[in-house]
C-alpha positions in Angstrom: 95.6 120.7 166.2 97.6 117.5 166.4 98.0 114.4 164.1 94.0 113.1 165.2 92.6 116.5 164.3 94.8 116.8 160.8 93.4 113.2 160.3 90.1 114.0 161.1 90.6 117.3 158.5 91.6 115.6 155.7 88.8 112.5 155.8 86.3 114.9 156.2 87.7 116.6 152.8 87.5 112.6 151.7 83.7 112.3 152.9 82.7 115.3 151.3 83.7 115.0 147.9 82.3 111.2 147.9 79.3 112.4 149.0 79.2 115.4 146.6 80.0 112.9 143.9 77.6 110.2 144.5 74.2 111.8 145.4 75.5 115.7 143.5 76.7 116.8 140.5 80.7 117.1 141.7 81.8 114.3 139.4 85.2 115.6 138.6 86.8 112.3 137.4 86.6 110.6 134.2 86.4 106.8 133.6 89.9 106.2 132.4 90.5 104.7 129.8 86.9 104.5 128.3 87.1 108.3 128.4 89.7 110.9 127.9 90.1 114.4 129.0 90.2 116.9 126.3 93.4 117.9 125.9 94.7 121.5 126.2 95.9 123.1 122.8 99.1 123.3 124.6 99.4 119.8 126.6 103.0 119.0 126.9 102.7 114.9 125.1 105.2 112.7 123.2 107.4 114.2 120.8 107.0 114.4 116.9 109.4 115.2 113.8 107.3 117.6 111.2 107.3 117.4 107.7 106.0 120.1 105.1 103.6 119.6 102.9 105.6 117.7 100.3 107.0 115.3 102.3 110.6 116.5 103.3 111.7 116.3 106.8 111.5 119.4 108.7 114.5 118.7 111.0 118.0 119.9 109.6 120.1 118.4 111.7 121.1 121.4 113.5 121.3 119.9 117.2 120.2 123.0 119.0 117.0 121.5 120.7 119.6 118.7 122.0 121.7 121.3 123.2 119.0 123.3 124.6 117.4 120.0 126.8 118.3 120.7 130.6 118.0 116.6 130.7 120.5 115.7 128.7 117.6 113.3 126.5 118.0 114.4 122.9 120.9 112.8 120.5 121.3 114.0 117.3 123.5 113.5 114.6 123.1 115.6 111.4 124.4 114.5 107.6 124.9 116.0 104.5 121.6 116.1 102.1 121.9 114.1 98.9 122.8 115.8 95.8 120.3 113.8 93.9 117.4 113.2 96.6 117.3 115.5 99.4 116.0 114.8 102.6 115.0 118.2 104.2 115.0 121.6 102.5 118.8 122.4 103.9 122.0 121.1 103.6 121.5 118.5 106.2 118.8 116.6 107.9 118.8 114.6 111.0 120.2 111.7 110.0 120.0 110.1 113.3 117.1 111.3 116.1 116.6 110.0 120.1 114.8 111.2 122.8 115.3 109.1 126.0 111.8 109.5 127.3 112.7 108.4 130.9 114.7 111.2 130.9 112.3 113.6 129.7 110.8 116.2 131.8 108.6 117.4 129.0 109.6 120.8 129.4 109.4 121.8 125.6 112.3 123.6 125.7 113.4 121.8 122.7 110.4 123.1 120.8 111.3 126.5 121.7 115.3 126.2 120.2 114.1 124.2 117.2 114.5 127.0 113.9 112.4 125.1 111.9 109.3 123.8 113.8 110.5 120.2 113.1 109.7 118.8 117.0 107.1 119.6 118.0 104.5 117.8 121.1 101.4 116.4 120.7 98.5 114.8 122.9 100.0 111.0 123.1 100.6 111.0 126.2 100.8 107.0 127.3 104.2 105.7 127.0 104.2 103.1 129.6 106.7 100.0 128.7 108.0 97.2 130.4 111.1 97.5 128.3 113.4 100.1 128.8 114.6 100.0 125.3 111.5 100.9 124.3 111.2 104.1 126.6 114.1 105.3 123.5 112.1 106.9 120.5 113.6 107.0 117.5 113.3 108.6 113.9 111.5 105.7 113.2 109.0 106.6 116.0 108.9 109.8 116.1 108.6 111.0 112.2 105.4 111.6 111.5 103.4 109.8 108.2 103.1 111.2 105.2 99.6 112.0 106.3 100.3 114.1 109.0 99.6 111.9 111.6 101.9 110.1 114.2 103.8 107.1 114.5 103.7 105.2 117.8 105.8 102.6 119.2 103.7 99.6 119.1 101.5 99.0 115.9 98.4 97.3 117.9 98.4 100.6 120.2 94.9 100.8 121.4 95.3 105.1 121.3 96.4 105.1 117.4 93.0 106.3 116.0 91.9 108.6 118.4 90.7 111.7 116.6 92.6 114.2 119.1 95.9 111.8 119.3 96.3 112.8 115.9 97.4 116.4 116.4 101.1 116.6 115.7 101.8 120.0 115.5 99.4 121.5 117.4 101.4 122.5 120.1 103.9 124.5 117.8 100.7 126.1 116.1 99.6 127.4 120.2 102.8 129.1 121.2 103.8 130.7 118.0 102.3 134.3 118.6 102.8 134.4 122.1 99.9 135.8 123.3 100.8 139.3 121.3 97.8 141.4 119.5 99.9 142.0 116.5 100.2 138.7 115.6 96.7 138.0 115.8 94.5 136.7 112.4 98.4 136.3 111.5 99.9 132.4 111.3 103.7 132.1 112.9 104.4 128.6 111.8 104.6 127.0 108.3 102.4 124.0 107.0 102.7 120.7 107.7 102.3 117.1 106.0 98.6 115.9 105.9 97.4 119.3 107.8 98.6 121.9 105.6 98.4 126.0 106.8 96.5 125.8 110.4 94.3 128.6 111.2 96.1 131.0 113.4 95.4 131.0 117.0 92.8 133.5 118.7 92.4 135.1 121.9 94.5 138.0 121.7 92.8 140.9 122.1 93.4 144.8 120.5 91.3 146.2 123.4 94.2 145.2 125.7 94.8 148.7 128.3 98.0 150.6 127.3 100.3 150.9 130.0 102.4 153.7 130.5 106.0 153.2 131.7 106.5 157.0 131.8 108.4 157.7 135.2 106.3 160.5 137.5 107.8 163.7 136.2 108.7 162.6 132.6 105.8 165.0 131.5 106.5 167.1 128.8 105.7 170.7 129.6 
């Protein structure tokens, strides 16, 4: 066809669509930021650290989402609880918690590895900073309140009160079941601070078709 004609193809996909979206109903943009896209349930945002219900961390220190990060993003350096006022249910806690978000390639595979549901990823999702010290969240940052909701890096942050922004461990609450019938009507993750027991996911479905992996031949006689 040539470069003219591949030119020609793609502004007449242009001409179309602003056409469509000026005198049709093809609006398929939003007015950023005076509106937001509803998030999916299982939108891959900025990190959180979980508590339960009563406060105590989530995280014990355990390092396996750092070691489980294929970019290398996640520092963490456990300590011993104290006798007298412990910090997470276990013998540690994360004494010291990073993730270099220039780094990050928000795979979640740290919220996979983590035992204890203590990171988890939530709808914030503009992290834009002319500072590259401030692309590193820390504990500070990234513990959630007592309330349940989360901490962000600047205190006049125009997103902080955003109903749906507020959802730290929704993403955890999404993936638990996987997707399999017996776990449905059934919660796979434990409360959290300010949220308590989230209602468990729906969607599976017991009418799924059985498949049989029987081999031809494996028939009994």
């Amino acid at each position: 066809m040539g470069i003219l004609g591949d030119l020609a193809k793609g502004m007449g996909v242009t001409w179309r669509q602003m056409i469509d979206t000026i005198f049709g109903d093809g609006m398929i943009t939003t007015e950023y930021p005076k509106e937001f896209r509803e998030k999916p349930e299982r939108f891959h945002g900025r990190h959180v650290l979980n508590r339960y219900e009563d406060g105590m961390e989530k995280c014990i220190g355990c390092e396996l989402c750092a070691g489980a990060c294929p970019a290398r993003c996640i520092y963490v350096r456990g300590k011993e609880n104290p006798v007298d006022a412990p910090v997470s249910p276990g013998e540690r806690f994360g004494f010291v918690y990073e993730i270099n978000m220039l780094r990050c390639i928000f795979c979640a595979l740290c919220v996979e590895a983590c035992p204890t549901e203590a990171i988890t990823m939530t709808h914030l999702f503009e992290m834009s900073t002319t500072n590259r010290d401030d692309a590193i969240y820390t504990k500070d940052e990234l513990l959630i309140n007592e309330d349940g909701s989360a901490n962000h890096m600047f205190p006049d942050d125009r997103l902080a009160n955003l109903p749906e922004l507020l959802k730290a461990d929704g993403w955890m609450r999404a993936t638990a079941p996987q997707g399999r019938v017996e776990y449905e009507g059934i919660p796979g993750w434990t409360p959290s601070a300010g949220v308590g027991l989230r209602p468990p996911e729906v969607g599976q479905s017991q009418d799924a078709p059985v498949v049989d992996d029987a081999a031809p031949g494996d028939e009994e006689e």
